[in-house]
C-alpha positions as CSV (number, residue, x, y, z in Angstrom):
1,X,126.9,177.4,146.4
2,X,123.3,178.8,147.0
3,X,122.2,181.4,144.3
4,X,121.2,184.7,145.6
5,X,118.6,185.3,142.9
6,X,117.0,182.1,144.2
7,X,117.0,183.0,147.6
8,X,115.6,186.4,147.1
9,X,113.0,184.7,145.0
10,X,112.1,182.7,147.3
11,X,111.7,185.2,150.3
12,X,109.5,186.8,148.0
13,X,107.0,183.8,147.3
14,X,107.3,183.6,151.4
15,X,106.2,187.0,152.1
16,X,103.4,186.9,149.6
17,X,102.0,183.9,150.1
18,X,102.0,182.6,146.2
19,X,104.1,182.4,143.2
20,X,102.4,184.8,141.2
21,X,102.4,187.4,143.2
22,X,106.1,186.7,143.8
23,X,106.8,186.8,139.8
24,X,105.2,190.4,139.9
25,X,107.5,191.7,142.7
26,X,111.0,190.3,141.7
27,X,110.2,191.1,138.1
28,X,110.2,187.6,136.5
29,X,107.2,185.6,134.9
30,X,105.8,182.7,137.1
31,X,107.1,179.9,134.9
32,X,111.0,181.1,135.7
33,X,109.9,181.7,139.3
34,X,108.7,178.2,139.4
35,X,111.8,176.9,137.8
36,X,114.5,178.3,140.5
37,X,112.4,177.1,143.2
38,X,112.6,173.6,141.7
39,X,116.4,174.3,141.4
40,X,116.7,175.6,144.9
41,X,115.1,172.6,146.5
42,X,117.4,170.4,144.2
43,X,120.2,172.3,145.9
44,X,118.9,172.0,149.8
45,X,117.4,168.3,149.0
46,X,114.6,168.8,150.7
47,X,110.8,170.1,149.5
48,X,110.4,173.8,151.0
49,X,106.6,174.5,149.7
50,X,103.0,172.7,150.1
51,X,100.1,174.2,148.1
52,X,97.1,174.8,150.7
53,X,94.3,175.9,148.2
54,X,95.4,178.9,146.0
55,X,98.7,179.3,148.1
56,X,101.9,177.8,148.5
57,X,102.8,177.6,152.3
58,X,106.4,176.7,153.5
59,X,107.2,173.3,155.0
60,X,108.8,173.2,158.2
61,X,112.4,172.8,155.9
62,X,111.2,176.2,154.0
63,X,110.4,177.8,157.4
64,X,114.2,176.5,158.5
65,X,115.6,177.8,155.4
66,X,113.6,181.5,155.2
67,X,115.6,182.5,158.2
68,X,119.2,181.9,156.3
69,X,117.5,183.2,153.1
70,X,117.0,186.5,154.5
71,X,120.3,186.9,156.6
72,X,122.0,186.5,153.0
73,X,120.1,188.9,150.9
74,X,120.5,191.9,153.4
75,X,124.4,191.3,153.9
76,X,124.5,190.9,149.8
77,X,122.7,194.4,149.9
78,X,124.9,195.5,152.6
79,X,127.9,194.6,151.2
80,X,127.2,196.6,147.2
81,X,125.8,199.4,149.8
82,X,129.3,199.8,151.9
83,X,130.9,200.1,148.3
84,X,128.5,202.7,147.3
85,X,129.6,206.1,148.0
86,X,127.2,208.6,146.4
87,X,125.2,210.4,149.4
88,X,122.2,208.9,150.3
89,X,119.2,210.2,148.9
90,X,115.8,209.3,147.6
91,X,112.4,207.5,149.0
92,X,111.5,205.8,152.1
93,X,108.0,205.1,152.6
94,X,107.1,204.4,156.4
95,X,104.1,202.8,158.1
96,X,103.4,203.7,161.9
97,X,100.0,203.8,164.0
98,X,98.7,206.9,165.0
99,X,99.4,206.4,168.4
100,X,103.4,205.3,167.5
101,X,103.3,208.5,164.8
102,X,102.4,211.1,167.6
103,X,104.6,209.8,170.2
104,X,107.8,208.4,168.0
105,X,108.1,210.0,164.7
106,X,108.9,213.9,165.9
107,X,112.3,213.1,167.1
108,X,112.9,209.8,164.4
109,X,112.0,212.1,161.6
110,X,114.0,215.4,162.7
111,X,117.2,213.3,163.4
112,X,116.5,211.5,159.9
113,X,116.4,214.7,158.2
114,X,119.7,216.0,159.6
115,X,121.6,213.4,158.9
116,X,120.1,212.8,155.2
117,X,118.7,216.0,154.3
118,X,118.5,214.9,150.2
119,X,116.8,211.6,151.7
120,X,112.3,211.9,151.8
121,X,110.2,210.2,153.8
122,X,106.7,209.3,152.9
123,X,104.7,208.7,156.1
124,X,101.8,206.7,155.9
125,X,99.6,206.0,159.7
126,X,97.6,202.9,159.9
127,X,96.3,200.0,162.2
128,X,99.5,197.3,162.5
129,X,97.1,194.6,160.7
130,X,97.0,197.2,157.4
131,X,100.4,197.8,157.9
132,X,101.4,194.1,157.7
133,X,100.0,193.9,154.3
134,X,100.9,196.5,152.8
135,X,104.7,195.6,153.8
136,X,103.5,192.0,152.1
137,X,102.4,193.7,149.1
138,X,105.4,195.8,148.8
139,X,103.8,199.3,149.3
140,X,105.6,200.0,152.7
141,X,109.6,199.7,152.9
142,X,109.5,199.6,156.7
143,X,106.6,200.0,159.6
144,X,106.6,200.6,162.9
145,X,103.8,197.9,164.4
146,X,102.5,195.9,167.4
147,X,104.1,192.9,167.2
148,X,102.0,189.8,167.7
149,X,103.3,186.3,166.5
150,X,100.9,185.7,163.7
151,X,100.9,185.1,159.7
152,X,102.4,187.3,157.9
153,X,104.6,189.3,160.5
154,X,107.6,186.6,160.5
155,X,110.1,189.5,159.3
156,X,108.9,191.6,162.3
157,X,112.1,192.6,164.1
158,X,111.2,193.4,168.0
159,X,113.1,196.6,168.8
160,X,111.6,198.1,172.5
161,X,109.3,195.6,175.0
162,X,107.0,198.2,177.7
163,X,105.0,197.4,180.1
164,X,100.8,197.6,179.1
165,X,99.0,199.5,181.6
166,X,95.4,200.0,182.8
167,X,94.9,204.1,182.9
168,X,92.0,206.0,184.5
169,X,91.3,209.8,184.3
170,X,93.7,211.3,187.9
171,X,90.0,213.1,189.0
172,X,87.4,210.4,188.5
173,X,87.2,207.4,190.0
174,X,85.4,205.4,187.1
175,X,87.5,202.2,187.1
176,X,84.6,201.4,190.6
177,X,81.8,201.4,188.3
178,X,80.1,198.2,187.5
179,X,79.8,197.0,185.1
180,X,83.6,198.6,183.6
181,X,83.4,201.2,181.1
182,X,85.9,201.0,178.7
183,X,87.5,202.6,175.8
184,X,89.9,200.7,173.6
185,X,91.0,200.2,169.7
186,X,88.4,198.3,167.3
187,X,88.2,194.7,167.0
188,X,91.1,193.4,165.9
189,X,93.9,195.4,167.7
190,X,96.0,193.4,170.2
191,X,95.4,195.6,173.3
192,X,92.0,195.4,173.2
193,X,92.2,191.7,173.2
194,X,94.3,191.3,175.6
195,X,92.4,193.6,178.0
196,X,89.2,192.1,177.4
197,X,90.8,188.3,178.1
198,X,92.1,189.8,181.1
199,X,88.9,191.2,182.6
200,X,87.0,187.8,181.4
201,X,89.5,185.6,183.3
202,X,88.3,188.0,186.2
203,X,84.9,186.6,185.5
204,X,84.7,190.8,185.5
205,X,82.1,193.0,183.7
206,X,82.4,195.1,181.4
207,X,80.7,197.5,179.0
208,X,82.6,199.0,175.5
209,X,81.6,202.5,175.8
210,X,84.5,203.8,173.1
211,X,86.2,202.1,169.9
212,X,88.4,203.8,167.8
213,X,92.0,203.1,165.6
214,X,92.6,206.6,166.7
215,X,94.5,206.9,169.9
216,X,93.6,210.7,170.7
217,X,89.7,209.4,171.0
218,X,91.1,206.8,173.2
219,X,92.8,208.8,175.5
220,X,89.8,212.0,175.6
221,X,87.5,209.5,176.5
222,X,89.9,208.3,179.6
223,X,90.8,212.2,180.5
224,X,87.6,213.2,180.5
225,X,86.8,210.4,183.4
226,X,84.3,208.4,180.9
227,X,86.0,205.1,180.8
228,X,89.4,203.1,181.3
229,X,91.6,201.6,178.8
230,X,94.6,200.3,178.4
231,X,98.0,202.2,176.8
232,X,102.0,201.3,176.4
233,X,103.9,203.2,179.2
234,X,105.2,205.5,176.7
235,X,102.1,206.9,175.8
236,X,100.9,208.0,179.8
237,X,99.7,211.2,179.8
238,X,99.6,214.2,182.1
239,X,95.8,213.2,184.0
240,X,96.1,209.7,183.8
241,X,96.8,207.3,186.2
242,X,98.0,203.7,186.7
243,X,95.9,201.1,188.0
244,X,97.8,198.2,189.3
245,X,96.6,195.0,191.0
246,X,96.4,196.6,194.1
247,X,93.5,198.4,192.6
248,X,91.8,194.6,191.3
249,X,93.0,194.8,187.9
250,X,95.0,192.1,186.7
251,X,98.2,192.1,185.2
252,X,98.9,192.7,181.2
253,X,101.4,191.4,178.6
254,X,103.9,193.2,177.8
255,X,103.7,195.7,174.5
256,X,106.5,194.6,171.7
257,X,107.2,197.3,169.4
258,X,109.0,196.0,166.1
259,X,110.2,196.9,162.6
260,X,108.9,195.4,159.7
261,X,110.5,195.4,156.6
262,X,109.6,194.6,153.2
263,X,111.8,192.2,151.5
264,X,110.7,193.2,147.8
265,X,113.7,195.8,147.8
266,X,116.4,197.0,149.9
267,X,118.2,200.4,149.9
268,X,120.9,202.5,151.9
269,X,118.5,205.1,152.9
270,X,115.9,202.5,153.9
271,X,118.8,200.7,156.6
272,X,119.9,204.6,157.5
273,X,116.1,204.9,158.5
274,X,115.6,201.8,160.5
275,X,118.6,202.6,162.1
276,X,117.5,205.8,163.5
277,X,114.1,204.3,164.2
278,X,116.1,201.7,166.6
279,X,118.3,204.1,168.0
280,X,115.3,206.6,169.3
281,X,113.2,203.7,170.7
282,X,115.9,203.0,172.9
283,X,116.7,206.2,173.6
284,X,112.7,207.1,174.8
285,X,112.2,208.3,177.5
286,X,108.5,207.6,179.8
287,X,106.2,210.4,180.8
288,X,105.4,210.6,184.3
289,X,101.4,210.3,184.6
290,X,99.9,212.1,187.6
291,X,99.7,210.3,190.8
């Protein structure tokens, strides 16, 4: 029989990246951690961690095992939850972009609330990167991100794919301008990478006229016929428009929207929210831009 305890521990020291840090967030010191990780790896007979540096890293066994381990601490959660039946109620603290905030959380919040009116929600709106860590350190329950396979973002569950669009302003005709002017996100968000690898492959040039986290920037500078960019479907705007490879521009990956949640603790109110954050993605409907 696998222990649960051990299992949980050992999503922990996954998610953070080290023991310590582990011991802090499942409440134990680091010499029991390290004792039920020698224990678990006695039970699955085979090594699951290799210390790179200051931090232990999974072996491809650990990586193998991590997907079980998880799968078996939410239904044990599940399972005491279903058997719980006080009302739901307390704190859920969510992490969205701006861009996801203004577009998603109106309707995810306002059915929430309905249906768990003694529930609260504590809303925080940063860049996916922040929002990844702060899920690691256990400051986040659950975010709404960009997904992008990297470190750190292997609990990311993908829950709506879009289509990534190059948008002009309806009444300028900037995207003929040489070289490009564009308006994106700062250096490390995904869209702006992925435009910018695009337009190189074009052996295309370009100039960053506009950087900001902040979405509403993005999309002014657009509007206001001052530069292209690129956006999610979902976020077209009335005054925008669509340029497709008819109009030279080459075509973009696809936008993955997913839930991260933090494995440190799991809760009723925290699954009634994810569930609701599933069921209005799906649900979205796409604004019309102007032709």
């Amino acid at each position: 029989m696998l222990d649960l305890d051990q299992l949980r521990t050992f999503v922990a020291i996954a998610e953070c990246g080290s023991f310590t840090r582990a011991a802090e967030n499942v409440h134990k010191t680091q010499s029991a951690v390290s004792m039920q990780m020698r224990r678990l790896e006695e039970r699955i007979g085979k090594p699951l961690f290799v210390r790179v540096g200051r931090q232990s890293k999974l072996t491809e066994h650990g990586e193998r095992l991590l997907h079980y381990a998880r799968r078996l601490v939410q239904l044990n959660d599940e399972t005491l939850a279903a058997f719980d039946d006080m009302e739901l109620a307390g704190l859920v603290r969510l992490g969205t972009p701006d861009d996801y905030a203004d577009r998603f959380l109106p309707e995810i919040l306002a059915r929430f609330s309905r249906s768990n009116p003694k529930a609260e929600v504590s809303v925080v709106c940063a860049p996916t990167p922040n929002l990844a860590d702060m899920i690691s350190e256990g400051e986040l329950d659950v975010a709404i991100i960009t997904h992008v396979q990297k470190k750190g973002r292997r609990n990311a569950e993908i829950v709506r794919r879009e289509p990534l669009l190059w948008v002009a302003s309806a009444r300028h005709a900037v995207e003929n301008e040489s070289p490009l002017p564009l308006a994106l996100g700062r250096a490390t968000c995904d869209w702006r990478k992925a435009a910018i690898s695009a337009l190189e492959d074009q052996l295309r040039e370009y100039r960053l006229l506009y950087s900001s986290w902040n979405s509403t920037a993005v999309g002014a500078a657009v509007l206001a016929g001052l530069s292209i960019s690129v956006l999610p479907e979902s976020a077209l705007r009335s005054g925008m428009r669509v340029l497709t490879e008819a109009d030279g521009f080459p075509r973009l990956p696809e936008c993955e929207i997913a839930i991260m949640r933090s494995w440190h603790k799991s809760s009723r109110v925290t699954d009634a929210l994810v569930e609701h954050i599933v069921s209005s993605l799906d649900n979205l409907s796409v604004p019309q831009a102007a032709e």
